[in-house]
NUTI-570545 format. One line per 2 residues: number of its first residue (from 1); their letters; for each residue x, y, z of N, C-alpha, C. Coordinates in steps of 0.02 Angstrom, whole numbers, plus 50000, padded with zeros to 5 digits. Example, Ala and Ser with C-alpha at 12.3 -4.5 7.8 and 13.67 -1.06 7.14 Angstrom:
% NUTI-570545
1) AS) 50660/49716/50390/50615/49775/50390/50660/49835/50390 ~ 50642/49888/50354/50684/49947/50357/50645/50002/50394
END
This chain:
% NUTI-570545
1) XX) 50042/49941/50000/50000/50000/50000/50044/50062/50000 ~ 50025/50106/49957/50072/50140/49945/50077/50225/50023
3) XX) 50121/50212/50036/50135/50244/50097/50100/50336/50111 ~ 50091/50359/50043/50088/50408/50010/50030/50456/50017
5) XX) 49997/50382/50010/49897/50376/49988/49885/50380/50073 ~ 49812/50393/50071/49777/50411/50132/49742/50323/50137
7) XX) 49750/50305/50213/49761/50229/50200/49678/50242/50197 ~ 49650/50170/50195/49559/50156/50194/49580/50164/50257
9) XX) 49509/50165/50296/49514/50145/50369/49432/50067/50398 ~ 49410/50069/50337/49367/50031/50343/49395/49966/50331
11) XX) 49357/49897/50357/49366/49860/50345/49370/49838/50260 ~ 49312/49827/50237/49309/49818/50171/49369/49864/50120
13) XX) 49368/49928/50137/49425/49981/50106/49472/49944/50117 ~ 49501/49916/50188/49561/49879/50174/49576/49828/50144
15) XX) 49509/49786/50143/49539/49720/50111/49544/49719/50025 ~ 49514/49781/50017/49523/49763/49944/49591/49824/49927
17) XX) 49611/49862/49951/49688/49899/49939/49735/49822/49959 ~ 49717/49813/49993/49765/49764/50003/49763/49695/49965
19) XX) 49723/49687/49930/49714/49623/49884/49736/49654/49816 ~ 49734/49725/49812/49759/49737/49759/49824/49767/49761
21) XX) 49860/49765/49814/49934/49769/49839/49964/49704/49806 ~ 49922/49647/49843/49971/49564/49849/49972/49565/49752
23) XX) 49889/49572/49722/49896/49539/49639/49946/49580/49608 ~ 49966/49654/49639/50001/49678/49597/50085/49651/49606
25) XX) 50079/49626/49642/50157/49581/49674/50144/49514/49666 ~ 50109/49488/49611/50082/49434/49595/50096/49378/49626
27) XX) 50066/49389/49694/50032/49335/49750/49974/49279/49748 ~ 50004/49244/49747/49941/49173/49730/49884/49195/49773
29) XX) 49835/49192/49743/49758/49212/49779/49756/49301/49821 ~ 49770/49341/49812/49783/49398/49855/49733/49400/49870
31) XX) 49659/49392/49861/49605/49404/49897/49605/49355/49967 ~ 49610/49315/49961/49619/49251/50013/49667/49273/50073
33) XX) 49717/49296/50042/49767/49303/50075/49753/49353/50130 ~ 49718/49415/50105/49726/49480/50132/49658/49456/50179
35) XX) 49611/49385/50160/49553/49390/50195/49581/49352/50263 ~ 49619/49291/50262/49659/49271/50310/49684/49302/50354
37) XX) 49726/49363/50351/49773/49408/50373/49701/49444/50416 ~ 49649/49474/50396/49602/49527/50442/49565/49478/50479
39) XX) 49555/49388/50450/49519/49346/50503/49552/49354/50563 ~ 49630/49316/50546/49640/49335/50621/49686/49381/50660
41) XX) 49667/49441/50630/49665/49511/50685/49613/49514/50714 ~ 49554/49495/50679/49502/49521/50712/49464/49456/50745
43) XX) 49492/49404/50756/49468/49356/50771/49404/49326/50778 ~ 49409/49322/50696/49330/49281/50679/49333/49236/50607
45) XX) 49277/49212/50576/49300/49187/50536/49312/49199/50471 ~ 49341/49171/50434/49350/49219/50371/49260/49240/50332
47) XX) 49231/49192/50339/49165/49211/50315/49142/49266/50346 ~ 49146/49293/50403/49121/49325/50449/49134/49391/50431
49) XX) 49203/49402/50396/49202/49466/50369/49161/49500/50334 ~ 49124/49462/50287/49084/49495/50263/49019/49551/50265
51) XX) 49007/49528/50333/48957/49561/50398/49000/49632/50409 ~ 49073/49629/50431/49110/49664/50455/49128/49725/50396
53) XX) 49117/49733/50336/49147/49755/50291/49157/49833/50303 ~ 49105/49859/50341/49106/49926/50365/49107/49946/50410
55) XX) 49140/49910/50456/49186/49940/50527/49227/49953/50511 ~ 49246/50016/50537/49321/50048/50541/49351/50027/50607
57) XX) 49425/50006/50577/49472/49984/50606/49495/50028/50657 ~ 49540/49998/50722/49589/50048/50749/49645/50057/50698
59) XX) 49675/50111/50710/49747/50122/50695/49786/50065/50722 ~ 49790/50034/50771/49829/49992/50772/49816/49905/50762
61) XX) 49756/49904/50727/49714/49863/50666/49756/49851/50625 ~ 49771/49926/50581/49786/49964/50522/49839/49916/50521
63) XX) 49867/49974/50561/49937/49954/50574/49967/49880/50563 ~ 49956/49825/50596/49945/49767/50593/49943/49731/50542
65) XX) 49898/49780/50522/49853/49710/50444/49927/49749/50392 ~ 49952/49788/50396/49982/49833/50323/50060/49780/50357
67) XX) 50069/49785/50439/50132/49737/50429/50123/49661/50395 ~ 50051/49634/50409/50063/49567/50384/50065/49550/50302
69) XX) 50019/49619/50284/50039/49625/50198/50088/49614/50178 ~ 50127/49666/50199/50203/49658/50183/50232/49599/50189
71) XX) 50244/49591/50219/50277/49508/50242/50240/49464/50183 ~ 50176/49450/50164/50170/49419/50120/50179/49423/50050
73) XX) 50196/49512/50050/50206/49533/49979/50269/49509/49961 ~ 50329/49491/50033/50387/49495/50005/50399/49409/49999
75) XX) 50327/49375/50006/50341/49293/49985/50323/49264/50031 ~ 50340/49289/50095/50311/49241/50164/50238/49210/50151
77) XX) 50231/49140/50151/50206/49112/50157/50133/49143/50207 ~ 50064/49158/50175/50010/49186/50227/50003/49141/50286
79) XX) 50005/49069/50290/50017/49043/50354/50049/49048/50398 ~ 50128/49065/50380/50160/49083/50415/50175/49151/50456
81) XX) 50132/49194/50420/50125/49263/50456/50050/49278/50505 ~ 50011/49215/50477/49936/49218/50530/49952/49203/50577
83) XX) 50022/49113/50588/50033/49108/50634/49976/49021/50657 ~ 49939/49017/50613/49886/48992/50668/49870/48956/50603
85) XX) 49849/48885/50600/49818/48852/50544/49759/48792/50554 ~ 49715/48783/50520/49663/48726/50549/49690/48693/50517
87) XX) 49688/48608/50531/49698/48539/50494/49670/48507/50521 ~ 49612/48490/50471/49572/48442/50490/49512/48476/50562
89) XX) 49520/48524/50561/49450/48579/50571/49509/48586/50661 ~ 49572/48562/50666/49571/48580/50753/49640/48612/50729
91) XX) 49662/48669/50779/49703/48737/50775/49788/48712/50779 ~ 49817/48717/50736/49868/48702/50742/49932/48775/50752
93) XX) 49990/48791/50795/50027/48833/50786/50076/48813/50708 ~ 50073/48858/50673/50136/48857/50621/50174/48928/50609
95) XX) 50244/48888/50597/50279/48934/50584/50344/48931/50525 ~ 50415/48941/50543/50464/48925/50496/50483/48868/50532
97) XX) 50485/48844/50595/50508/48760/50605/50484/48698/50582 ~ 50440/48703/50533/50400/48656/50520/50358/48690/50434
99) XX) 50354/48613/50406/50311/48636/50343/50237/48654/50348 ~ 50211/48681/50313/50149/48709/50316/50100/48622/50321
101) XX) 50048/48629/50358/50016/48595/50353/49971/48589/50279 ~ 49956/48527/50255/49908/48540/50189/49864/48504/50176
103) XX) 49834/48521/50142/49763/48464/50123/49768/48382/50126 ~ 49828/48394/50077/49842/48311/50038/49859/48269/50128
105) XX) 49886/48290/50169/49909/48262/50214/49829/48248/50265 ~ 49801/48297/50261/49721/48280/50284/49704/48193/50266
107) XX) 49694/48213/50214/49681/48151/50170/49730/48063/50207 ~ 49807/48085/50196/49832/48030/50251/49805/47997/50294
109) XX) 49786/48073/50361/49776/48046/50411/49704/48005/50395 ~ 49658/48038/50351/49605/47980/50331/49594/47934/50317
111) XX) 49680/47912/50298/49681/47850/50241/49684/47787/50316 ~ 49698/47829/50356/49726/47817/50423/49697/47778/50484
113) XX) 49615/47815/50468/49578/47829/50504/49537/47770/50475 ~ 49531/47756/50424/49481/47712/50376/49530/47627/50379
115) XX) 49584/47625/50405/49619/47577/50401/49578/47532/50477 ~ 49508/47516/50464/49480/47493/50534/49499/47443/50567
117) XX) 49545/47376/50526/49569/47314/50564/49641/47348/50593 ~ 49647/47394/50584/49707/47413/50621/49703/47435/50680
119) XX) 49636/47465/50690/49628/47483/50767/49600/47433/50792 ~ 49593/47379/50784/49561/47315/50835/49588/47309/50876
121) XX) 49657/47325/50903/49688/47319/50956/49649/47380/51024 ~ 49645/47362/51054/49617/47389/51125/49654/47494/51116
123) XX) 49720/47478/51108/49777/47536/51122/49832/47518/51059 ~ 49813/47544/51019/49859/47507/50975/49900/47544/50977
125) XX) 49983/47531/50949/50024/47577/50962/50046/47607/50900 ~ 50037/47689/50883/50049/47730/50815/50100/47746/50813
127) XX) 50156/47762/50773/50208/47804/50763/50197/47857/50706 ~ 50220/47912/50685/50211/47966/50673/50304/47976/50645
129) XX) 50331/47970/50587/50391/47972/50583/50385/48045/50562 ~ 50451/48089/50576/50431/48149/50545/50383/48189/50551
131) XX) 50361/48195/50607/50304/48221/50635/50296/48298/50608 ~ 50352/48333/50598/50356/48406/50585/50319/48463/50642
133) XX) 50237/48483/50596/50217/48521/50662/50189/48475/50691 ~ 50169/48394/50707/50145/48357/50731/50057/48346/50716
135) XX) 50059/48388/50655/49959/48389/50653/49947/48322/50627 ~ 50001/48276/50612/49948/48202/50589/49943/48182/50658
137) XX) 50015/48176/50714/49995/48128/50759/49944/48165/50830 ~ 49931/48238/50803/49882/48272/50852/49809/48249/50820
139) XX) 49808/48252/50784/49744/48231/50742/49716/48169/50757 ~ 49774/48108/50764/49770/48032/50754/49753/48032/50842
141) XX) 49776/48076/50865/49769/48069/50955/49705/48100/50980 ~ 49650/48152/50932/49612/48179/50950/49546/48147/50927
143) XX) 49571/48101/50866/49518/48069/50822/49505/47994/50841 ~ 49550/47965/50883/49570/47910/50916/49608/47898/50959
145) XX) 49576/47935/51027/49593/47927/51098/49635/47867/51112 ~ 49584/47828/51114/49632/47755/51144/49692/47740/51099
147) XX) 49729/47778/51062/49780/47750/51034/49849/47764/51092 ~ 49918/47739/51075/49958/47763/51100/50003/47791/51050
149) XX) 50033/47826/51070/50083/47875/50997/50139/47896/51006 ~ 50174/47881/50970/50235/47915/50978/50276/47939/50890
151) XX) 50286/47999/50917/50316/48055/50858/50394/48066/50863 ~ 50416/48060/50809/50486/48072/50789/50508/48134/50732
153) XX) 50549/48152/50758/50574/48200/50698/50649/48219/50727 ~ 50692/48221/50665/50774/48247/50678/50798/48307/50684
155) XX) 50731/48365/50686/50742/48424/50703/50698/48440/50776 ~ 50761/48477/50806/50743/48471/50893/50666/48528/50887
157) XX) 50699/48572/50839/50646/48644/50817/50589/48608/50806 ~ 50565/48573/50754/50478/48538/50750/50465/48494/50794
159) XX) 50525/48494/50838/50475/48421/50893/50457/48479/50954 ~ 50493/48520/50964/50462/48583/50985/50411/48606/50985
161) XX) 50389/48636/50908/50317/48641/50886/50263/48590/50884 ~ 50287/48533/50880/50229/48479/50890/50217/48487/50941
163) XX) 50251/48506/51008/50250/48462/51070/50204/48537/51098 ~ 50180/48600/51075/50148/48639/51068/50095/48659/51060
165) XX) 50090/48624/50991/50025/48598/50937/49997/48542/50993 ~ 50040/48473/51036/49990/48432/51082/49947/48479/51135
167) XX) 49981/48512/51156/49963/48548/51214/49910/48603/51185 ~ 49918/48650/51143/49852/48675/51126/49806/48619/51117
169) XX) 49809/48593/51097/49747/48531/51073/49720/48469/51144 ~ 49761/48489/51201/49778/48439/51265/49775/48366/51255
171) XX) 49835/48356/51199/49829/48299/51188/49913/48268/51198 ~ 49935/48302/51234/50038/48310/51268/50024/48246/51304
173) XX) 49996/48205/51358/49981/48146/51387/49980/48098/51352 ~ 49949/48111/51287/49948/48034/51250/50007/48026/51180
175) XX) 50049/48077/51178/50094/48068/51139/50160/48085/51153 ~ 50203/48030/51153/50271/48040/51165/50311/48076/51096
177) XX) 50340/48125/51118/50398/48167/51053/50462/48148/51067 ~ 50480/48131/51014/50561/48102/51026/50614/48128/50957
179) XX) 50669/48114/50973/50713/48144/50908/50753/48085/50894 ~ 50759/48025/50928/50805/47971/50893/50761/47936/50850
181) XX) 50786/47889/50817/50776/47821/50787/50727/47780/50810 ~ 50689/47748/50761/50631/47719/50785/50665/47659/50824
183) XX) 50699/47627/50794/50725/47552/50825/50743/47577/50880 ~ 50798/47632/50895/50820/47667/50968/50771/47675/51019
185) XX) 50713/47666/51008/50652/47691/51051/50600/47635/51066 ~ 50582/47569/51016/50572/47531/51059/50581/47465/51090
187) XX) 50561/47461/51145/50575/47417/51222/50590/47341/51174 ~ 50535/47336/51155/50509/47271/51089/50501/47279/51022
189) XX) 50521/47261/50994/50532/47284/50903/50472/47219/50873 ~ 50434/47256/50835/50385/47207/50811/50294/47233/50849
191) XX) 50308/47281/50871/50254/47283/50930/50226/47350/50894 ~ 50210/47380/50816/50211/47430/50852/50156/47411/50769
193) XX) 50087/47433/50789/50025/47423/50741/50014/47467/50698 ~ 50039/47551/50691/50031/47593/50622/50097/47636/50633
195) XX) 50134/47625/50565/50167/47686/50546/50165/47741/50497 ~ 50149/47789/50507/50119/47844/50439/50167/47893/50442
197) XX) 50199/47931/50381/50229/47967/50383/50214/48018/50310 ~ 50235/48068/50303/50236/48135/50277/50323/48161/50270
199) XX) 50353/48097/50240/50433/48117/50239/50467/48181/50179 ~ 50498/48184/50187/50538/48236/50132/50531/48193/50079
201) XX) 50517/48191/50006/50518/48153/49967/50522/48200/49870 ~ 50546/48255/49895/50577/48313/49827/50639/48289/49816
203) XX) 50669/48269/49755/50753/48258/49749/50775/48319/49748 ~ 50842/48313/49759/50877/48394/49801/50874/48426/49733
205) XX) 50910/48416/49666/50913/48447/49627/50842/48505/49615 ~ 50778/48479/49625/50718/48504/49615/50693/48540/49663
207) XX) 50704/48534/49727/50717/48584/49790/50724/48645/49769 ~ 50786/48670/49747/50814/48738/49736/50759/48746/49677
209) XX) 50709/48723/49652/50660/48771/49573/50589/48764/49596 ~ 50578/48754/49664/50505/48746/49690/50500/48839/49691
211) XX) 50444/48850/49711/50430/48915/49715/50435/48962/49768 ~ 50470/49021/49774/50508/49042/49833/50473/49057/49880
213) XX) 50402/49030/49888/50361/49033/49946/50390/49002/49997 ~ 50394/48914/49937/50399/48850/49977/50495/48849/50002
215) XX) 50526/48880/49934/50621/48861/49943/50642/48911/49985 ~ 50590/48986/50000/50654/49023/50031/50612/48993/50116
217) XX) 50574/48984/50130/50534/49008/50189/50541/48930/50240 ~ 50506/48877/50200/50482/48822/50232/50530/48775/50234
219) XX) 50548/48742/50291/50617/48724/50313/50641/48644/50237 ~ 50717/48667/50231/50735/48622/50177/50731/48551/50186
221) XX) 50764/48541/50246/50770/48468/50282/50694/48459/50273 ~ 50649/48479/50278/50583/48440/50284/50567/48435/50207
223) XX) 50590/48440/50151/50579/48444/50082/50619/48390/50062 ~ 50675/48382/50069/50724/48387/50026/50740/48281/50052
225) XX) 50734/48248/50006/50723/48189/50006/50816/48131/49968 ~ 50831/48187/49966/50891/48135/49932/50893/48153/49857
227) XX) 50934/48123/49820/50964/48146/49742/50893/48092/49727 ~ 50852/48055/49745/50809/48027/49676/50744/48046/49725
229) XX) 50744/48093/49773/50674/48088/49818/50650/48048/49856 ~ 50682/47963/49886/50667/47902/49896/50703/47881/49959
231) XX) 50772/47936/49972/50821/47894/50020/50767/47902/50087 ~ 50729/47948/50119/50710/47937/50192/50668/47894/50185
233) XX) 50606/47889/50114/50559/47851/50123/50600/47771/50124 ~ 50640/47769/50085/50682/47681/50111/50676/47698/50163
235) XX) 50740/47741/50184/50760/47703/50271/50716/47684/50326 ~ 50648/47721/50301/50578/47725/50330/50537/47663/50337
237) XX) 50531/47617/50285/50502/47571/50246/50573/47513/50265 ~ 50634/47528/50270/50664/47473/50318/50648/47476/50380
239) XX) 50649/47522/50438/50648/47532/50501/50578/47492/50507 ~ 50520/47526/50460/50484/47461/50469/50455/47414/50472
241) XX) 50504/47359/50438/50492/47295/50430/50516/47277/50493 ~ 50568/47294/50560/50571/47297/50617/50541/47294/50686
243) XX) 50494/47354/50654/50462/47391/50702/50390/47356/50695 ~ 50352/47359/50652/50290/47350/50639/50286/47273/50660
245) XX) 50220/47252/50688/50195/47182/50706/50177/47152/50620 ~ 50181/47071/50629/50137/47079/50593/50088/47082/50543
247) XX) 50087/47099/50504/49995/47127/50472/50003/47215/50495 ~ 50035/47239/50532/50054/47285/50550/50030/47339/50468
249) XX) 50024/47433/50472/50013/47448/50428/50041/47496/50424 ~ 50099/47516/50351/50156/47586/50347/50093/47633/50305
251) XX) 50114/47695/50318/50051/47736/50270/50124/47768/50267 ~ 50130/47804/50181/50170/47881/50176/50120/47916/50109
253) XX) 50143/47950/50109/50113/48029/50078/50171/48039/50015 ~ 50170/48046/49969/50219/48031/49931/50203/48104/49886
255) XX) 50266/48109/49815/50264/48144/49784/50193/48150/49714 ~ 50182/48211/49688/50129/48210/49656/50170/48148/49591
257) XX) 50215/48156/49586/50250/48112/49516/50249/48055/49514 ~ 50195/48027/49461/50191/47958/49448/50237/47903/49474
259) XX) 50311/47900/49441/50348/47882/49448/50375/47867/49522 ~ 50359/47897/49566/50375/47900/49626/50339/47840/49674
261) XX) 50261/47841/49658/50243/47786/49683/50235/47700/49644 ~ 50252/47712/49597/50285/47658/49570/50320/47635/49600
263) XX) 50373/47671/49605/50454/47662/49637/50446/47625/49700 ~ 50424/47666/49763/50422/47612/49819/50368/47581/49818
265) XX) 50306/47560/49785/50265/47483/49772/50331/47444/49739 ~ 50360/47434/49701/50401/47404/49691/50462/47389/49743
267) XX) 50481/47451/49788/50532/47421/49872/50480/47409/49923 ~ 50414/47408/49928/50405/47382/49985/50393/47311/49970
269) XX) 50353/47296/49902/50351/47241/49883/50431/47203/49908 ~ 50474/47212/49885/50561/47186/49895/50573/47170/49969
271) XX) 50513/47213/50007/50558/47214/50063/50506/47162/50130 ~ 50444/47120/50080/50390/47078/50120/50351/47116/50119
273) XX) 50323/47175/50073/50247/47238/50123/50219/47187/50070 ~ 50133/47166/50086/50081/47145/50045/50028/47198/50036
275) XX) 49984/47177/50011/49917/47219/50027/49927/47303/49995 ~ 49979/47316/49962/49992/47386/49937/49943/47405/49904
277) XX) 49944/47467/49926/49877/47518/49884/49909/47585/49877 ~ 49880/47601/49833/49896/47667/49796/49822/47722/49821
279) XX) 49839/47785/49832/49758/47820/49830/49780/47891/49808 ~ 49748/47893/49767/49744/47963/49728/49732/48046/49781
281) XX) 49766/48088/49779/49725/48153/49816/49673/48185/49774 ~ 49664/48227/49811/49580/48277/49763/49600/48301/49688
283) XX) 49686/48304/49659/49685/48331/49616/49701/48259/49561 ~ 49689/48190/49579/49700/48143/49568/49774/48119/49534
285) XX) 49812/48159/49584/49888/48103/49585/49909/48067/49621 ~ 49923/48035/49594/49938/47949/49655/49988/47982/49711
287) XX) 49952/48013/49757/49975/48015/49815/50004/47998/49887 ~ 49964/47928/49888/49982/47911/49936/50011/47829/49937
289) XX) 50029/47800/49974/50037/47742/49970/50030/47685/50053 ~ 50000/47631/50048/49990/47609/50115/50012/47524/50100
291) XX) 50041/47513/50159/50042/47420/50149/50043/47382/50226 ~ 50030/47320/50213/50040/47284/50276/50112/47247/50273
293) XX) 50130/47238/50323/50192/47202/50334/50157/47118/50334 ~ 50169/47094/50273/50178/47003/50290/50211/46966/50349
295) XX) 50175/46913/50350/50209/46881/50432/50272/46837/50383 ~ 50308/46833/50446/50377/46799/50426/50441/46852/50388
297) X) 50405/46924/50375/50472/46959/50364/50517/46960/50403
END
């Protein structure tokens, strides 16, 4: 907004100077964006604005909403400047320690949720590899109490934010956060009934040409998967044939590129998984991938 001009002071006046700030800095969705940014200043819902369109703001409203513009004009990610994100309708903190929460990963935890012979166990026990901001295994703990859970990730920073994200949600009691190795962590190897993960799975070369929302802002280590995109999801998909009981069940979240889930149906197959399935996301790319561990691996 140009510093110059006499700002709006109305609601509606602002959101549209400012939607026509972000398109002119050609910002994906600037209307969205700028509607996000006044939801939560003013803490309500984004629909809700519409009621609101002709209240005038405080100055230090103003103020506010023109810093978070900025910040998004210069690429920051709008989640990361609200601060605050729903997944799966319950409040998650986000920030730069962790990747943005997203749709396709919704969908996971559903794939998750729908896996019903897996919860036959009384307390079955979940792991969560890579937990990041922790919204699958807060989700999996809020959507299915009786589970037990435990979350991993190799950055001390997102087991931080998960362990945040439990506690807004009061769900810190039923999930252990940890930063080692799955095998390092449990008592009994073979014992452990779902593993789902959301790993880095971009090959590095392709990292550096994503879009500088995602390359300058949203942490690399959580992207960045190895020279073919595949090395964590192996080491993932070995750890467990270990870990998992079983009939036991791995879920990951994979790349939109064909090729990709090809690739590990073909290593889990190698490595004893049966029962592999493929499931498309909303924009129908083979997104995801799930299997059971055969007995006798």
């Amino acid at each position: 907004m140009n510093q110059a001009e006499v700002p709006p002071r109305t609601l509606g006046g602002i959101l549209d100077a400012s939607a026509a700030f972000l398109a002119a800095r050609k910002i994906d969705e600037p209307r969205l964006a700028a509607e996000w940014l006044a939801a939560r200043l003013l803490r309500c819902g984004r629909l809700a604005l519409h009621e609101k369109r002709a209240e005038t703001l405080s100055e230090p409203l103003v103020e506010a909403m023109r810093r978070g513009i900025r910040r998004v004009a210069s690429g920051e990610p709008v989640q990361y400047v609200v601060g605050r994100w729903e997944f799966r309708g319950h409040p998650m903190i986000v920030d730069r320690r962790a990747l943005i929460p997203r749709p396709e990963t919704e969908q996971l935890v559903q794939l998750v949720l729908d896996a019903r012979d897996l919860w036959q166990n009384p307390a079955p026990l979940v792991v969560d590899i890579g937990t990041g901001s922790g919204c699958i295994a807060v989700s999996l703990a809020l959507e299915r109490p009786q589970g037990r859970y435990l979350a991993t990730d190799i950055s001390a920073e997102a087991l931080a934010l998960a362990a945040e994200n439990a506690r807004l949600n009061a769900v810190e009691s039923r999930i252990n956060f940890a930063p080692a190795e799955l095998g390092d962590l449990l008592d009994d190897p073979g014992t452990v009934d779902i593993i789902v993960s959301n790993p880095p799975y971009i090959p590095s070369a392709t990292v550096d040409k994503l879009g500088a929302s995602v390359r300058d802002f949203e942490p690399r280590l959580a992207l960045d998967g190895g020279p073919d995109g595949m090395g964590i999801l192996r080491h993932i998909a070995e750890e467990a044939t270990m870990a998992l009981r079983n009939g036991g069940g791995l879920f990951f979240e994979l790349s939109a590129e064909q090729q990709q889930a090809e690739a590990v149906e073909i290593y889990l197959r190698e490595l004893g998984f049966e029962n592999i399935r493929i499931d498309r996301d909303l924009a129908g790319a083979r997104r995801f991938i799930s299997a059971r561990l055969a007995a006798g691996v």
